[in-house]
C-alpha positions in Angstrom: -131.6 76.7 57.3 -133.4 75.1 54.5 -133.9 75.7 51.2 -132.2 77.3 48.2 -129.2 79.6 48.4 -130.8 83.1 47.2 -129.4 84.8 44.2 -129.2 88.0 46.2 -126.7 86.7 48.4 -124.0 88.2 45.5 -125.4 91.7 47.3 -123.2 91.2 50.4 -120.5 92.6 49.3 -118.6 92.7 52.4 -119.0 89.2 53.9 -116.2 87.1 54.7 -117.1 84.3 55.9 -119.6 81.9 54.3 -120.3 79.5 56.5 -123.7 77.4 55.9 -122.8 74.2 56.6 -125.1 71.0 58.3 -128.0 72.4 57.2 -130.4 71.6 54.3 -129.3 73.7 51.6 -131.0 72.5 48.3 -130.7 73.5 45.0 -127.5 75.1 43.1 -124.9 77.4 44.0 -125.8 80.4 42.6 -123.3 82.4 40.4 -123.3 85.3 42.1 -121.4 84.1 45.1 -118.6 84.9 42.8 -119.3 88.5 43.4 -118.4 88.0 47.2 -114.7 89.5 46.7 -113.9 89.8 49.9 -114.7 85.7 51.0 -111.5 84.2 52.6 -113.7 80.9 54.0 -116.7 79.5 52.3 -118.1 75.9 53.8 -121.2 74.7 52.0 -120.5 71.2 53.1 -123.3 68.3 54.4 -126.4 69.9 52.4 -128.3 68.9 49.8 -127.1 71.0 47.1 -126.7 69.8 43.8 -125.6 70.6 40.0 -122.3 71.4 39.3 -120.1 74.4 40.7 -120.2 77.6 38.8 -117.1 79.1 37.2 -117.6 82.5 39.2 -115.7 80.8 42.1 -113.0 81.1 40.7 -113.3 85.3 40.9 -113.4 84.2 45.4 -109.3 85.3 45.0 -109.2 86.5 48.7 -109.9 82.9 49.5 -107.2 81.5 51.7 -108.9 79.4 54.3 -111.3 76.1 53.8 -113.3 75.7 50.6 -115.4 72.9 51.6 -118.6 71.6 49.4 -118.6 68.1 50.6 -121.2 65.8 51.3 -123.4 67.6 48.5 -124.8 65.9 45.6 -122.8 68.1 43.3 -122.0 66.6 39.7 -119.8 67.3 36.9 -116.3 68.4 37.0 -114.7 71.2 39.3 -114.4 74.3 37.2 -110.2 74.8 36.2 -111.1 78.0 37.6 -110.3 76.8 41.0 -107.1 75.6 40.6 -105.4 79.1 40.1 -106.4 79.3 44.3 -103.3 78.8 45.7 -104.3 79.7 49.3 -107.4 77.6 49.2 -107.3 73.8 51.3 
């Protein structure tokens, strides 16, 4: 899979598993994979994705698996959002 992460990925509203890793993912992380409510695993790791990651992760609260974004070329600082996760390794 290449490319950016579409915006209208938000529209899958009952996904729970987001797993797009080792591929080459560009771009951001779109907001609206906040609005997947029902995620308990999202792995984004070894792409090419880049910019910061957006505060709407921290509405993922049915996350209680892996939250892996590794081996990105993410920058800034991880949103205080994520922190209230207490099921997320």
């Amino acid at each position: 899979v290449t490319g950016p992460i579409p915006t209208h990925i938000g529209m899958l509203s009952k996904i729970q598993q987001l797993i797009l890793n080792n591929n080459d993912l560009t771009g951001t992380i779109p907001p609206e994979v906040g609005l997947l409510s029902k995620l308990t695993q999202i792995h984004l790791f070894t792409n090419r994705l880049n910019g910061t990651i957006p505060t709407e992760v921290g509405n993922l609260v049915n996350l209680e698996g892996t939250f892996n974004m590794t081996s990105n070329l993410l920058t800034g600082t991880i949103p205080s959002e994520l922190g209230m996760m207490n099921n997320v390794r």
